[in-house]
PDB file of N, CA, C and O in Angstrom, chain B, residues numbered from 101:
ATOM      1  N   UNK B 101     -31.487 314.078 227.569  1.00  0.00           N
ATOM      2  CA  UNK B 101     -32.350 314.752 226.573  1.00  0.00           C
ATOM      3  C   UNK B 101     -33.305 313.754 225.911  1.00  0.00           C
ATOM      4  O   UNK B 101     -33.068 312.645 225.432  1.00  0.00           O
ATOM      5  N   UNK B 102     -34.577 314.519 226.022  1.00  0.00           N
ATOM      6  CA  UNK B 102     -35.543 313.129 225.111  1.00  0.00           C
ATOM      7  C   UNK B 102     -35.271 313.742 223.769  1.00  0.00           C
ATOM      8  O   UNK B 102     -34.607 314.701 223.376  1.00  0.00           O
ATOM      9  N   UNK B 103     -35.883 313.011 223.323  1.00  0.00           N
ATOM     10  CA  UNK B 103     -36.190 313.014 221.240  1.00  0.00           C
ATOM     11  C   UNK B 103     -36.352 313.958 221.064  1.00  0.00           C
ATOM     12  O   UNK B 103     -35.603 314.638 220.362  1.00  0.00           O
ATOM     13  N   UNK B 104     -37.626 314.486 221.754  1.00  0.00           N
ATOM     14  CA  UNK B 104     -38.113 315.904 220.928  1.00  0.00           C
ATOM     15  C   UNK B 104     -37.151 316.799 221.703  1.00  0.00           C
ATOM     16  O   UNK B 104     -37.602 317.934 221.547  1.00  0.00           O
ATOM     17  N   UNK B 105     -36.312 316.850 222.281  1.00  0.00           N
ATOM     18  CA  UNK B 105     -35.874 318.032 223.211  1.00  0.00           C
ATOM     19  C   UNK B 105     -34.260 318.104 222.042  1.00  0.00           C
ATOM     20  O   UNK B 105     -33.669 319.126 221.694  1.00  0.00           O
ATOM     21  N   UNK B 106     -33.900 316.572 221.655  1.00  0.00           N
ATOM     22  CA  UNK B 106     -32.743 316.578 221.298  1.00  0.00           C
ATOM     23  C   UNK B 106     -33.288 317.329 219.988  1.00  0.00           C
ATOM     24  O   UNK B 106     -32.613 318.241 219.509  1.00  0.00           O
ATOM     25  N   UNK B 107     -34.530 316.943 219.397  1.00  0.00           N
ATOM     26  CA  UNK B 107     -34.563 317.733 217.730  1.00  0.00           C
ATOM     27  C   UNK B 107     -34.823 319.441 217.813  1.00  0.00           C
ATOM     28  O   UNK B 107     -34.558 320.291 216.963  1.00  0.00           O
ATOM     29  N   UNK B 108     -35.334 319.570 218.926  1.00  0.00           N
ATOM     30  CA  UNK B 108     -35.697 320.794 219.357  1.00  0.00           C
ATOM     31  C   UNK B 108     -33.789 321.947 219.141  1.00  0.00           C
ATOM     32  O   UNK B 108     -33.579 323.119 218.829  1.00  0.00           O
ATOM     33  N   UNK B 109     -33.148 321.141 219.399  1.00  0.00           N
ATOM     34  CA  UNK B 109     -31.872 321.276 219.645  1.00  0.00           C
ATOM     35  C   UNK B 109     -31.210 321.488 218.391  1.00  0.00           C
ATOM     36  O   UNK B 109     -30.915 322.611 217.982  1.00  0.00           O
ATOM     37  N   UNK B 110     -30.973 320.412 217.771  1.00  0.00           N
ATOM     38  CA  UNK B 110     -30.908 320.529 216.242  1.00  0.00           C
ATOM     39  C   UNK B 110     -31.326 321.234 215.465  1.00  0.00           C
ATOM     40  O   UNK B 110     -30.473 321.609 214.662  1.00  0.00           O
ATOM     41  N   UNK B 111     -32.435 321.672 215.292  1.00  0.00           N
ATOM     42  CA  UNK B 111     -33.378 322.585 214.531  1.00  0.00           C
ATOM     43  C   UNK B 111     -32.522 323.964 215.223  1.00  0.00           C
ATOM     44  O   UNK B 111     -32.135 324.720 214.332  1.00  0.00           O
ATOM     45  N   UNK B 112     -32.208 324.365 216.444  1.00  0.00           N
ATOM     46  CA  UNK B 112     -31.840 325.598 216.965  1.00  0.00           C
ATOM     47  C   UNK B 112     -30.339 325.812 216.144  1.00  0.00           C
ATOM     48  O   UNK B 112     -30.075 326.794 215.450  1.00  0.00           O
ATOM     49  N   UNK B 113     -29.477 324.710 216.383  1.00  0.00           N
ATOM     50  CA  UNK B 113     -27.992 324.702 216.295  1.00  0.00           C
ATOM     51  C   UNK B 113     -27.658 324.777 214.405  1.00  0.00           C
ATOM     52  O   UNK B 113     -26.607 325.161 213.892  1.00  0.00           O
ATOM     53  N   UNK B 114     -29.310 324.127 213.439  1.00  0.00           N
ATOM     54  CA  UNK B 114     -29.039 324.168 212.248  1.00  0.00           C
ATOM     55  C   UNK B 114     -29.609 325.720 211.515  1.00  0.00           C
ATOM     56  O   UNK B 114     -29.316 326.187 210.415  1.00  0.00           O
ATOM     57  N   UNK B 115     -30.431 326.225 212.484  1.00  0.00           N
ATOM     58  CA  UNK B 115     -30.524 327.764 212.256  1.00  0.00           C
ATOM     59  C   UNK B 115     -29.235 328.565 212.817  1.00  0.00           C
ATOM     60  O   UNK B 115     -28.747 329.404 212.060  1.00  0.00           O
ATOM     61  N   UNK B 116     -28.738 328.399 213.893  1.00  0.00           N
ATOM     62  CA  UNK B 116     -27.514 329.544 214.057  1.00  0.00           C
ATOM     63  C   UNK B 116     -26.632 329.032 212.864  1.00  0.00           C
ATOM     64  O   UNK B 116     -26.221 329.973 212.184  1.00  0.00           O
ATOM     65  N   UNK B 117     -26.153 327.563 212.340  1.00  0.00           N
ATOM     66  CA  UNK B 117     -25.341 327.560 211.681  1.00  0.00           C
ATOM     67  C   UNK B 117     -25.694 328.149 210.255  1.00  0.00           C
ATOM     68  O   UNK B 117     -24.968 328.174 209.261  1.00  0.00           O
ATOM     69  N   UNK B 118     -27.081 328.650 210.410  1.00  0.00           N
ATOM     70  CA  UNK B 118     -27.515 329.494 208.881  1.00  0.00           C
ATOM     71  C   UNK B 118     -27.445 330.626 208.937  1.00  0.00           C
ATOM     72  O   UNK B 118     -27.602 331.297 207.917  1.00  0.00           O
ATOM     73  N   UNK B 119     -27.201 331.167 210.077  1.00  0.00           N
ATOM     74  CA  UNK B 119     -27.658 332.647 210.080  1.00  0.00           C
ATOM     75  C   UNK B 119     -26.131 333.466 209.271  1.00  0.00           C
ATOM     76  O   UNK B 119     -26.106 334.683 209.091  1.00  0.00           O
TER      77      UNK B 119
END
């Protein structure tokens, strides 16, 4: 995973953990 793919990732995994 590059950088942006890994933050791309993060940003996804820190919205499901909001929903």
């Amino acid at each position: 995973n590059d950088v942006q793919g890994d933050d791309c990732e993060r940003a996804y995994s820190f919205y499901k953990s909001n929903e």
